[in-house]
C-alpha positions in Angstrom: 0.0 0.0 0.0 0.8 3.4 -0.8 0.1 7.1 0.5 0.8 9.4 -2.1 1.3 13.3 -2.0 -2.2 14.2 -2.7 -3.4 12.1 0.5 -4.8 9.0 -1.6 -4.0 5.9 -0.7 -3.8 3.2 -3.4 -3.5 -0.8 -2.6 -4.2 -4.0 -4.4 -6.4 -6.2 -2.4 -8.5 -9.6 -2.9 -12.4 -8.4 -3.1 -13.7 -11.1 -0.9 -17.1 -10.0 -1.7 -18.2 -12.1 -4.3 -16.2 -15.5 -5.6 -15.5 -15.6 -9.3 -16.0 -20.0 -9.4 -14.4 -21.9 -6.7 -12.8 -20.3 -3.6 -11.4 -17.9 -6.2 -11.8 -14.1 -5.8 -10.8 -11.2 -8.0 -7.5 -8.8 -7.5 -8.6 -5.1 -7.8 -6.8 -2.2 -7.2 -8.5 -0.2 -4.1 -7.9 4.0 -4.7 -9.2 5.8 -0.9 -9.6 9.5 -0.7 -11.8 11.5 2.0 -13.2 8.1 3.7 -14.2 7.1 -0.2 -13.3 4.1 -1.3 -13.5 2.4 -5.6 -12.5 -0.8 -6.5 -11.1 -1.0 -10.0 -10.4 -4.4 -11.6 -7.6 -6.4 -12.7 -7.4 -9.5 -15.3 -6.3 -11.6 -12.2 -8.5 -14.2 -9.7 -6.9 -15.7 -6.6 -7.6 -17.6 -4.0 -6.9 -16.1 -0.4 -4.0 -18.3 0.2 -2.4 -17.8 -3.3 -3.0 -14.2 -2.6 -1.3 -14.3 0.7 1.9 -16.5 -0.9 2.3 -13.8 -3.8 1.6 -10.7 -2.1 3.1 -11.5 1.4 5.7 -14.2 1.4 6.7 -15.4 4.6 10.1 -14.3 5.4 12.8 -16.9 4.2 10.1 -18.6 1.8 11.1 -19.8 -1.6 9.3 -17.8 -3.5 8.4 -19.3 -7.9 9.3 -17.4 -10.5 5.7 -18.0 -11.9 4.8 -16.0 -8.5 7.4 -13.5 -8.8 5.9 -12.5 -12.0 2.5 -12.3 -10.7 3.5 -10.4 -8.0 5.0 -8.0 -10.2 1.8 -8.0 -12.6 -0.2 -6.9 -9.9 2.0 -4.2 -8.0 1.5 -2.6 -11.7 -1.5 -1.8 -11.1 -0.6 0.1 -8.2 2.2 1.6 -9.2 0.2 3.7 -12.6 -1.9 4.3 -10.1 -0.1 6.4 -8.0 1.6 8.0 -10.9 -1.8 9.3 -12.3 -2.2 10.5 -8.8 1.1 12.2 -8.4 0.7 14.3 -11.5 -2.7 15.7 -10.9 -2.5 19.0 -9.3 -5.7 18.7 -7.2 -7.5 15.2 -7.1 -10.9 14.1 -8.5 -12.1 11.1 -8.9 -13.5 11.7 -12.7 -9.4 13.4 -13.4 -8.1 10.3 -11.7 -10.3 8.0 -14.0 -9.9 9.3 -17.1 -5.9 9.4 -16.9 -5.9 5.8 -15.3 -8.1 4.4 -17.8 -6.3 5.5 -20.7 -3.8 3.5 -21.8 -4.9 0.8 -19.2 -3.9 -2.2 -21.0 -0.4 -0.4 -21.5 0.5 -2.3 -18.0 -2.0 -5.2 -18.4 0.1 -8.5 -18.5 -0.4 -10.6 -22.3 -1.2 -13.5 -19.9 -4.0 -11.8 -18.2 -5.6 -10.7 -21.2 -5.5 -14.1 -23.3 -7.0 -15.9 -20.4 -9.7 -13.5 -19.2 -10.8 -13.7 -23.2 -10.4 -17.2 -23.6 -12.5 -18.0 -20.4 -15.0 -15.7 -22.1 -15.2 -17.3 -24.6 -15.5 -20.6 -22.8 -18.6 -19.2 -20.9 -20.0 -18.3 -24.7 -19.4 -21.8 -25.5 -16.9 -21.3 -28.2 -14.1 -23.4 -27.3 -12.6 -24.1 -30.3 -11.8 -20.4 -30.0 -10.9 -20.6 -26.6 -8.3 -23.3 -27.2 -6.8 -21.4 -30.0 -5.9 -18.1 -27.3 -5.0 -20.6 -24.9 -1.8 -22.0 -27.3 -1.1 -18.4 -28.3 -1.4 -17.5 -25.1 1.2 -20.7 -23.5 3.3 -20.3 -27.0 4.4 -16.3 -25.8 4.7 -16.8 -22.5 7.2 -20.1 -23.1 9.0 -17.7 -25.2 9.0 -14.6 -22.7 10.3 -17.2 -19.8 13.3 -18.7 -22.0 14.8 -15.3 -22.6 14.0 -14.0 -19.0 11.5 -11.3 -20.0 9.1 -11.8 -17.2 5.7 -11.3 -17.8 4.9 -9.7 -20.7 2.7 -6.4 -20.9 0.8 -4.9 -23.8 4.1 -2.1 -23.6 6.3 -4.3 -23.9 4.9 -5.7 -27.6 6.9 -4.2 -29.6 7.3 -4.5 -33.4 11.6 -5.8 -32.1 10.3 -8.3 -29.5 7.5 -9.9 -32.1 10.2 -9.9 -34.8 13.2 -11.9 -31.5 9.6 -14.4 -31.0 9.0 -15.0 -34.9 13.2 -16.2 -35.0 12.5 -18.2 -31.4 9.8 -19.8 -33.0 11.5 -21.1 -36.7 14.3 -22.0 -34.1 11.7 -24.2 -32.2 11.3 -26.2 -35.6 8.1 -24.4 -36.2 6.2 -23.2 -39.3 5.5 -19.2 -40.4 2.3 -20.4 -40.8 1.6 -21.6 -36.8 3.5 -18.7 -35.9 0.7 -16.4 -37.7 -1.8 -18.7 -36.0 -0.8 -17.7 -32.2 0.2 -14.3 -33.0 -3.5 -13.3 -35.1 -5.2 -14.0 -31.7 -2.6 -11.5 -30.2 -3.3 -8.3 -32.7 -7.2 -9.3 -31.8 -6.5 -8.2 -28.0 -4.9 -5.4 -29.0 -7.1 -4.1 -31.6 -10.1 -4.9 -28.7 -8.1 -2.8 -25.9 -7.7 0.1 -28.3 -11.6 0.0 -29.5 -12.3 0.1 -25.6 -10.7 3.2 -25.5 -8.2 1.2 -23.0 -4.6 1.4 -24.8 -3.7 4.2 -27.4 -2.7 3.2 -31.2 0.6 4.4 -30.5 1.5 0.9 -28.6 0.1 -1.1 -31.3 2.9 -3.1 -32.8 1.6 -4.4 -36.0 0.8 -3.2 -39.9 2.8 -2.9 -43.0 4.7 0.1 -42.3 8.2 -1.0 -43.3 10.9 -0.8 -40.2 7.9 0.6 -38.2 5.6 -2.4 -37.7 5.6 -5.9 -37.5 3.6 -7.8 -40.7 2.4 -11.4 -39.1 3.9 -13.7 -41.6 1.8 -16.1 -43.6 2.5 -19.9 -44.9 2.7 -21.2 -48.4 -0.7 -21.8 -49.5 0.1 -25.7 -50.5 -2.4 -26.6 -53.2 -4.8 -29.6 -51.2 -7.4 -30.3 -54.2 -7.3 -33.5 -55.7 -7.7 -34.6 -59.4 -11.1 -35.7 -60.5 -9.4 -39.2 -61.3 -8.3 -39.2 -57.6 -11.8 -38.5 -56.6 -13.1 -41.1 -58.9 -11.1 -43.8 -57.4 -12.3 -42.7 -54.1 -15.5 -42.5 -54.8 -16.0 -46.3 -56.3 -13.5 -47.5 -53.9 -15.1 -50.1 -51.4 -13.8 -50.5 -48.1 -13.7 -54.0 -46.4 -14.8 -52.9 -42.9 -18.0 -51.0 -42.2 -16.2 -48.4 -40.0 -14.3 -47.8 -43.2 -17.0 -47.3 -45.5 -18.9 -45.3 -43.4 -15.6 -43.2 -42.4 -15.2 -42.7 -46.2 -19.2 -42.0 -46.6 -19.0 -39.0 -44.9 -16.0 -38.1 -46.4 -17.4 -38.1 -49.9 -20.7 -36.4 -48.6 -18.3 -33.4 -47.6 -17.3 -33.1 -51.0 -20.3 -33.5 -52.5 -22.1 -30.9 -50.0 -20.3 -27.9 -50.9 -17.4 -28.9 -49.0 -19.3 -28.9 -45.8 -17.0 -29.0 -42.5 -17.2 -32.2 -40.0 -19.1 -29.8 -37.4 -21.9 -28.2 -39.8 -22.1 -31.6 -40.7 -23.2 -33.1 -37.3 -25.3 -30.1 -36.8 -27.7 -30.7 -39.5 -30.8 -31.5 -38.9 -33.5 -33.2 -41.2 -35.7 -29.6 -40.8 -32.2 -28.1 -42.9 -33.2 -30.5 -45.6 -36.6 -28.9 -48.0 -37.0 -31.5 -51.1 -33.3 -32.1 -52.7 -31.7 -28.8 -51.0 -30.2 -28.4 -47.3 -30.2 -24.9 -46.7 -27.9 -23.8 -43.3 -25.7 -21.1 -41.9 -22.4 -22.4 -41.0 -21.6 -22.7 -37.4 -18.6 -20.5 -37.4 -20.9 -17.1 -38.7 -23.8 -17.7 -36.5 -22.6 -15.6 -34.0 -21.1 -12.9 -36.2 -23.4 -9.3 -36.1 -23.4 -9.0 -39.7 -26.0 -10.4 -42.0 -25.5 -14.6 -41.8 -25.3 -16.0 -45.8 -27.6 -19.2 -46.1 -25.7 -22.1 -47.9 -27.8 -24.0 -50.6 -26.9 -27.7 -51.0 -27.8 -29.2 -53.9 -28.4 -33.0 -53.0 -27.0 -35.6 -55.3 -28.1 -39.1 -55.7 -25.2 -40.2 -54.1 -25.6 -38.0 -50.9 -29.0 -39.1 -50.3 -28.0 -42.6 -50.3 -25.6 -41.8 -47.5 -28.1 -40.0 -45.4 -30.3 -43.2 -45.9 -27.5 -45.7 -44.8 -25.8 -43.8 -42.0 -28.6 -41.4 -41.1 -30.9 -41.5 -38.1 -34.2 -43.3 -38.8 -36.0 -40.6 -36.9 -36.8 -38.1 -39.2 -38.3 -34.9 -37.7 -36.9 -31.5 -38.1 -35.1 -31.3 -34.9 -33.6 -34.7 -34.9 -29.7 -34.0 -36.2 -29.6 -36.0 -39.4 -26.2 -37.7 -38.4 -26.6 -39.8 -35.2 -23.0 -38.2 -34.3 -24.5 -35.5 -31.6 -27.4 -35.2 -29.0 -29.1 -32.8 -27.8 -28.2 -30.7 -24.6 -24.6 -31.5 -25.1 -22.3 -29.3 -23.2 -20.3 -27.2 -26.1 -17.0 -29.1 -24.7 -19.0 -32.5 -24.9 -20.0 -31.5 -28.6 -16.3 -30.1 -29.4 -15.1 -33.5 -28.3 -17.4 -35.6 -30.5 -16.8 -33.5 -33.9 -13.0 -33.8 -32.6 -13.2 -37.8 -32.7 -15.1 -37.8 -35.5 -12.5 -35.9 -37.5 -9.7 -38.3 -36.6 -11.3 -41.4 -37.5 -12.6 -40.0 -40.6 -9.1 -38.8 -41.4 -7.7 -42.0 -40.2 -9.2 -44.2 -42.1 -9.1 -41.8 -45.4 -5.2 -42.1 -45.2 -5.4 -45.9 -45.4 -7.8 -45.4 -48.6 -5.0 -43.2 -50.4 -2.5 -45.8 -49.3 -4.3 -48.5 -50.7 -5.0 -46.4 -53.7 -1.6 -44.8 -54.1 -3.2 -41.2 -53.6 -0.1 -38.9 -52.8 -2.3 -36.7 -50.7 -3.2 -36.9 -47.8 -6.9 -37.1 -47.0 -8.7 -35.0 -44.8 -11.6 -33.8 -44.2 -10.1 -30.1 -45.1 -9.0 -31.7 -48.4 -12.9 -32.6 -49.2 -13.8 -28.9 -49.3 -10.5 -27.9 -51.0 -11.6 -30.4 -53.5 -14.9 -29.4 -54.0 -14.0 -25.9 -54.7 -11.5 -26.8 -57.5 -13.6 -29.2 -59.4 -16.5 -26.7 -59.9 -14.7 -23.3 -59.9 -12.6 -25.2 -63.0 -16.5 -26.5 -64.4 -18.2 -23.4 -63.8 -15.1 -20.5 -64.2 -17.6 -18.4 -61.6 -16.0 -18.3 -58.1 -18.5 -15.9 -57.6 -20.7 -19.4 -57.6 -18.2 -21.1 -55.6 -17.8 -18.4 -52.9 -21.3 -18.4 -52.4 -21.2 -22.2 -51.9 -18.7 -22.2 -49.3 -20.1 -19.6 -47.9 -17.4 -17.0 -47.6 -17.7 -13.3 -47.0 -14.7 -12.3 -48.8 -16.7 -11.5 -51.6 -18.6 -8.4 -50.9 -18.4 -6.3 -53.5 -19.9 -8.3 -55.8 -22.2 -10.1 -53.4 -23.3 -6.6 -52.3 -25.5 -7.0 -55.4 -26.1 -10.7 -55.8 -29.4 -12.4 -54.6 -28.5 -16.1 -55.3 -28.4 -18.9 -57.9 -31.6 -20.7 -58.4 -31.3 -24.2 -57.6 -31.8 -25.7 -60.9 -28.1 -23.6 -61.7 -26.6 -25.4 -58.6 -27.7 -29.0 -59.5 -26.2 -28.4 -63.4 -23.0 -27.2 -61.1 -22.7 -30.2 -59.5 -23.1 -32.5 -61.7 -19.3 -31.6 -62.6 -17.9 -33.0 -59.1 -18.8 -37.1 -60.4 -18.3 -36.4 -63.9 -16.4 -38.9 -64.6 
């Protein structure tokens, strides 16, 4: 705790008041002035013990460097307290505020913010999400404890340090492309703590400005579409074990339903399905604010046949048309289930190109690559293709553009088993 000049006293403290889950409580910063007290809060939750260890080791305690580091996250908080305080000639609560608020996340620790999002995120059920911070988040701070940085802060990004963790990553053996995987997360938090008014645009390390800001690298875009001959051998293969058919069923239903993921997949449900289209919104834009694009399936011969051999016999419009998923799953239940699915369908899809002598290998992400290839070459219109996969990187001329009728989407298709 600190008494500065003006008479304030500043101290972090554990708010005992309410738990955040568990016997955790939250660490806020406590500012006292004329018998008032505010609370102000911090990214960190503790329990009263852990709070007592980091803040108030016993004398001649060994103390972690994971707990030194927290230790010195929090005192942070403190300390831009009290030098907000000490440079405003008279004190106010609303002056104090509006100088300790900006630039807030200037002192926040990386950490902090990556797992007060991804518990968010959690709580929203997106945990595919959440799992993606959580590497970037254990990736930087790996990197931050090997070269004895401490904990890192949202100051201390800078365009030089993201530049030393791209070279500690290729020297870890890994690829430009996983490094722009855990770093796009980070340039999230910081463009979110700069809409929020928290952090100024001054600290923000990234953009194309040449010796000025750090440009996230990208990976070679390796081509992953097969040949239609591939495809045909695939699709006329048969498999000696049910598991393997089936495995390869749903593979070749991906590709033939516009390159549908494994977890839109196991969300349909037989009210998706009107006649011979399935009409959905992918999983991953349902939660966006814009305007969500509807995707039109056109349903081959072939894909209803695999809905009628591996489908569920219950057909009403809320049963899911896959028996792969209940209902009332927990979303780290469902994540689990379209997880397993994934690896046995890929499993058994790289003994099919063995057998085959496919130089490819086989996944489930190699479907839709597929499927895009094969009719962008049929039709020459990726403005039809783009509208099958459902991306939004086509606005300009989807700004405009109401649809194919479905009768132009059938003749499409036709293309992906023409041979």
């Amino acid at each position: 705790m600190a008494t500065n000049k003006a008479g304030v006293k500043a101290v972090m403290i554990l708010d005992t008041r309410r738990a955040k889950g568990g016997d955790k409580y939250p660490v806020k910063l406590r500012i006292t002035f004329e018998r008032d007290r505010k609370y102000y809060p911090t990214p960190h939750d503790l329990t009263e013990s852990e709070f007592e260890r980091v803040m108030f080791p016993q004398e001649g305690s060994r103390i972690k460097p994971a707990e030194k580091s927290l230790r010195k996250s929090i005192e942070a908080f403190e300390e831009k307290a009290n030098e907000v305080i000490n440079i405003l000639p008279v004190f106010t609560w609303q002056q104090f505020e509006k100088k300790y608020i900006e630039n807030r996340a200037a002192k926040d620790t990386i950490e902090g913010a990556f797992t007060e999002y991804a518990n968010e995120l959690r709580v929203a059920g997106r945990i595919g999400t959440a799992v993606s911070y959580e590497c970037a988040r254990e990736s930087l701070k790996k990197f931050a404890e090997q070269n004895e940085f401490g904990s890192l802060r949202f100051a201390d990004v800078t365009p030089l340090l993201l530049k030393e963790y791209e070279t500690w990553m290729l020297q870890q053996g890994r690829s430009k492309a996983t490094i722009g995987i855990y770093l796009r997360p980070l340039r999230a938090l910081f463009n979110t703590a700069i809409a929020d008014g928290d952090l100024k645009k001054d600290f923000y390390p990234f953009g194309l400005e040449k010796n000025k800001r750090y440009e996230i690298p990208t990976g070679k875009n390796i081509k992953k579409a097969l040949q239609l001959s591939d495809i045909k051998l695939i699709y006329n293969h048969q498999p000696e074990t049910e598991a393997a058919q089936k495995a390869k069923d749903f593979w070749v239903f991906m590709y033939l339903c516009n390159g549908i993921n494994v977890k839109d997949m196991c969300l349909l449900t037989y009210g998706n399905i009107e006649g011979d289209v399935i009409k959905f919104v992918r999983a991953k834009t349902k939660r966006t604010k814009k305007d969500t694009q509807e995707i039109r399936i056109a349903l081959t011969g072939e894909a209803k046949a695999i809905i009628e051999r591996w489908g569920n016999k219950k057909k009403s419009a809320d049963s899911f048309v896959f028996p792969i998923l209940e209902k009332g799953l927990t979303p780290t239940k469902e994540r689990q289930l379209i997880q397993q699915l994934t690896q046995v369908i890929n499993s058994h899809m790289k003994a099919i190109a063995t057998t085959l002598g496919i130089d490819s290998s086989l996944t489930t992400y190699v479907a839709r690559h597929s499927f895009a290839t094969v009719l962008l070459r049929h039709t020459k219109n990726p403005l039809l293709v783009g509208n099958a996969l459902g991306h939004s990187d086509i606005k300009t001329t989807q700004s405009y553009f109401a649809g194919f009728e479905d009768e132009t989407l059938k003749d499409a298709m036709a293309a992906l088993t023409a041979f």
